[in-house]
C-alpha positions, 0 to 999 in steps of 0.5 A, a space after each residue: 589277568 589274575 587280580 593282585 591278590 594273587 600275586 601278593 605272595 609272590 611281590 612279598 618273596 621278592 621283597 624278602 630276597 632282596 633284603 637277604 640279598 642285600 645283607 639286611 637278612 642273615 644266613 641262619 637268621 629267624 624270619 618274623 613269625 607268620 602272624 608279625 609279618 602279617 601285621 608289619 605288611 598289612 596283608 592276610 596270614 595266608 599271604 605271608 604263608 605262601 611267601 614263605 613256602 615259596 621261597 621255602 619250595 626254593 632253598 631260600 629259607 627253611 622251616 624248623 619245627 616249633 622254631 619258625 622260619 631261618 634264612 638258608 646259607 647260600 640263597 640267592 635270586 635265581 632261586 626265588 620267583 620273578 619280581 614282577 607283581 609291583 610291574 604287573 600292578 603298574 601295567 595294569 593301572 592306566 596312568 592317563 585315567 588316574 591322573 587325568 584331572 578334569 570331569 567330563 561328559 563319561 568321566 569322574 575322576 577321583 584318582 588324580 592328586 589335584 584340585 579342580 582348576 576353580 580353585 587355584 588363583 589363575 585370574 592372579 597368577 596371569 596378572 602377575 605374569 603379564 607384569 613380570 613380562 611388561 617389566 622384565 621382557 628381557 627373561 624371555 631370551 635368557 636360559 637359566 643355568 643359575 639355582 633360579 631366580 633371585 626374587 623367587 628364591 628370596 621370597 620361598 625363604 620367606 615362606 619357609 620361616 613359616 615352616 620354622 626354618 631359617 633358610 639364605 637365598 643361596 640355600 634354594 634351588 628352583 627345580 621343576 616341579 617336587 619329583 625333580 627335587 626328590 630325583 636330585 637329592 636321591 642322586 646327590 645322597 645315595 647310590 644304585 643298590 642302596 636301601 631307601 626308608 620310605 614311609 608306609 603307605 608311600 607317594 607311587 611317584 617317589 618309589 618309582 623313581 626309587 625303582 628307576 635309579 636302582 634303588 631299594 625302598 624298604 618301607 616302615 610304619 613312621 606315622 602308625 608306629 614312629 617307635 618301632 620304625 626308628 628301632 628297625 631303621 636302626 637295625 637295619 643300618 647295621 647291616 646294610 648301608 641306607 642312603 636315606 630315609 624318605 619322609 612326608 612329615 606334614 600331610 603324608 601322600 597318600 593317607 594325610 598322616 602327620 607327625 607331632 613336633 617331638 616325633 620330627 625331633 627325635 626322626 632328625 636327631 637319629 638320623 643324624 646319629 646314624 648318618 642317614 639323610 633325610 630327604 623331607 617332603 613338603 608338597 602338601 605342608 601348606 594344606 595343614 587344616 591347623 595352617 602352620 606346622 613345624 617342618 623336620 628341617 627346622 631341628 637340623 643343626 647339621 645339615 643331614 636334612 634335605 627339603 623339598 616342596 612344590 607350589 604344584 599342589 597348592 597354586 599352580 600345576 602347569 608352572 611345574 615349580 618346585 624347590 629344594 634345600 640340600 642342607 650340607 648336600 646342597 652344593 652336591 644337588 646344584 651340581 647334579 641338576 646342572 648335568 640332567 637340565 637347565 633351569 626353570 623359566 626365569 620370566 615365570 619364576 619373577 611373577 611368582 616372587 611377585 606373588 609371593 612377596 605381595 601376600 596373595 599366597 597366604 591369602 589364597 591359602 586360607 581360602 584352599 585350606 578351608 575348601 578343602 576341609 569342607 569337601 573332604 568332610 563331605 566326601 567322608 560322609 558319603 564314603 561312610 554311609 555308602 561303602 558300608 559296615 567295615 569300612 574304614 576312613 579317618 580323618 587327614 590332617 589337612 590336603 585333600 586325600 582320603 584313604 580308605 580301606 575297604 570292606 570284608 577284604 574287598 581287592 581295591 584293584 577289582 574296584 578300580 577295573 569295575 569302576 573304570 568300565 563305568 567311568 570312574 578313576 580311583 588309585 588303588 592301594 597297592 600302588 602305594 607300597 612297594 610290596 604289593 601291600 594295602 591290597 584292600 585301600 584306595 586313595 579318593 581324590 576330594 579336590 573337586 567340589 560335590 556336584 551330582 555327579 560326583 556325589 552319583 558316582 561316589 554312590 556307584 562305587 559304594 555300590 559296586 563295594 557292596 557287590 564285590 564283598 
């Protein structure tokens, strides 16, 4: 099979016929010049050329000499390319080997988006648990069709006042896990066709759900460029209707990006104006190195933002707990996951109220936050000294996730199929995007502490980097 770098012509021609399709593009309207959308999508000039002469080979758009590029009358998708380079990037990628979480014997993982087991407080938890059962054995024959559990619901507003967000007990509902959450308020807010602002790089996880529900992600540079993606979100608007905007505001998945509070204040207030939704995704916010941030809810005076978050990433994976808080949408959601599935467990939902209500997941938040500053300085270092000259990789402002660009246009899906035949999970950039961007990042997971052999395997991909340049 041919390396993504050949299909990145085709996965930009598709995008751009969706938009025309989709009215964000005009008959007769000039395209960006080759060299802006070059910037814009993060691929190479050749790239956003062939694209073009693709869809110009189709009768999609048109050349006009010293002019550029204008959309055509009458364009429509039986005259563009197939729009299979996002799936045929998706097939390629084995899913068990990037989200596999444990190191073995023949295996390093640096794909999956987890902390090693040593680091979430299990010994705590299974206490806190075998007492909820001792006292409220009863939960075990009860299903919840409830927003979930009273105690659990009291105690995550409680948290979230160290978001700056004043939330009630009724304003919660227990979902599982953060992509659940995410799946509801995309449900509750927005219809098939619509279009999806996402932040570039996205979570793979929230554009595929984008994808299933027959929706489009229009992805813009919130974190590298906060004015002009708000320009373009408000030019957009007035061509198409947008069912929301998706943004990690606090330590973005996958590059750790995070917005000052001004930022998130004037994202709230535009949207507002716009009558965009924002759905704000909270799942790594407590891994912020500087410890408490300011979430984009707290400025909602309206109820226009929807928050979702997870205790997946940061205490407990296999509990599959998560939450959201739909602002004036709320109802809306309740509804909605009413009709998909019942609640989550009511008997684990008390022992994590315990937990929360007795401090010990500020406690152990200090203590992840701190470990997992340290291995990813350390695994910067060894990124940095190992990749070679070109290399780029900066610093997250917390959780445990480098993205790096890599070296002399090396394609990170060449990377990932030579580093697995040896063993070695990584995420390639493209998964990232839908577009087929960041052909040349990859996301390296430094949620494990630095044994040999995660240190000899970083060692091999650096090599294996050097040899593909």
């Amino acid at each position: 099979m041919p390396t993504s770098p050949t299909f990145l012509h085709v996965s930009l021609a598709s995008r751009l016929m969706d938009e025309i399709e989709h009215g964000l593009w005009a008959a007769g309207q000039r395209l960006p010049s080759v060299r802006e959308m070059s910037r814009r999508c993060a691929v190479s000039v050749t790239t956003v050329l062939a694209a073009y002469r693709a869809l110009e080979d189709r009768q999609a758009i048109e050349s006009r000499p010293q002019k550029g590029f204008y959309v055509r009358a009458g364009a429509s998708r039986r005259d563009v390319l197939p729009r299979a380079p996002a799936t045929i990037v998706d097939a390629e990628v084995s899913h068990a080997a990037l989200n596999r979480i444990d190191d073995t014997a023949h295996f390093v993982s640096f794909g999956t988006a987890l902390c090693e087991k040593e680091l979430f407080p299990v010994g705590a938890l299974s206490r806190s648990i075998a007492s909820a059962a001792r006292r409220h054995g009863e939960l075990l024959t009860e299903v919840s069709f409830s927003s979930g559990s009273k105690h659990l619901r009291e105690s995550l507003a409680s948290h979230a006042r160290t978001w700056n967000c004043s939330l009630a007990v009724d304003d919660i509902l227990v979902t599982n896990g953060c992509i659940e959450a995410f799946g509801l308020c995309l449900q509750a807010v927005a219809q098939a066709g619509d279009v999806i602002v996402v932040e570039s790089p996205a979570y793979y996880g929230f554009l595929s759900t984008i994808a299933q529900l027959g929706m489009l992600a229009i992805p813009l540079p919130f974190h590298s460029d906060p004015a002009r993606a708000l320009a373009e979100v408000e030019r957009l608007a007035g061509r198409r209707r947008i069912g929301a905007c998706l943004m990690s505001t606090n330590v973005s998945n996958p590059n750790g990006a995070s917005m000052d509070d001004e930022m998130k204040r004037e994202l709230v207030e535009a949207l507002e104006r716009l009558e965009i939704p924002l759905i704000e995704d909270a799942t790594f916010s407590d891994l912020h190195f500087q410890a408490t941030q300011r979430a984009a809810k707290s400025y909602d005076r309206y109820g226009n933002v929807l928050l979702c978050s997870s205790l997946t990433k940061t205490l407990a994976p296999g509990l599959r707990v998560g939450w959201v808080s739909g602002g004036r949408h709320h109802e809306r959601l309740v509804a909605v996951k009413r009709t998909m599935s019942v609640g989550q467990p009511l008997l684990i939902q008390e022992a994590i109220g315990d937990y929360l209500a007795a401090g010990g997941y500020q406690h152990h938040l200090r203590q992840l936050r701190n470990q997992c500053r340290l291995q990813v300085v350390e695994t910067m270092a060894q990124v940095q000294s190992t990749f070679g000259p070109g290399t780029e990789v900066s610093m997250p402002s917390g959780g445990y996730l480098l993205w790096i660009r890599l070296p002399g246009e090396v394609s990170a899906m060449a990377l990932y199929r030579r580093a697995l035949d040896d063993g070695i999970a990584i995420a390639p950039g493209t998964l990232f995007s839908p577009t087929g961007a960041f052909s040349d990042h990859v996301r390296v997971n430094c949620g494990f502490r630095m044994t040999s052999r995660r240190s000899d395997a970083l060692a091999r991909l650096g090599q294996m980097v050097r040899e593909l340049q």
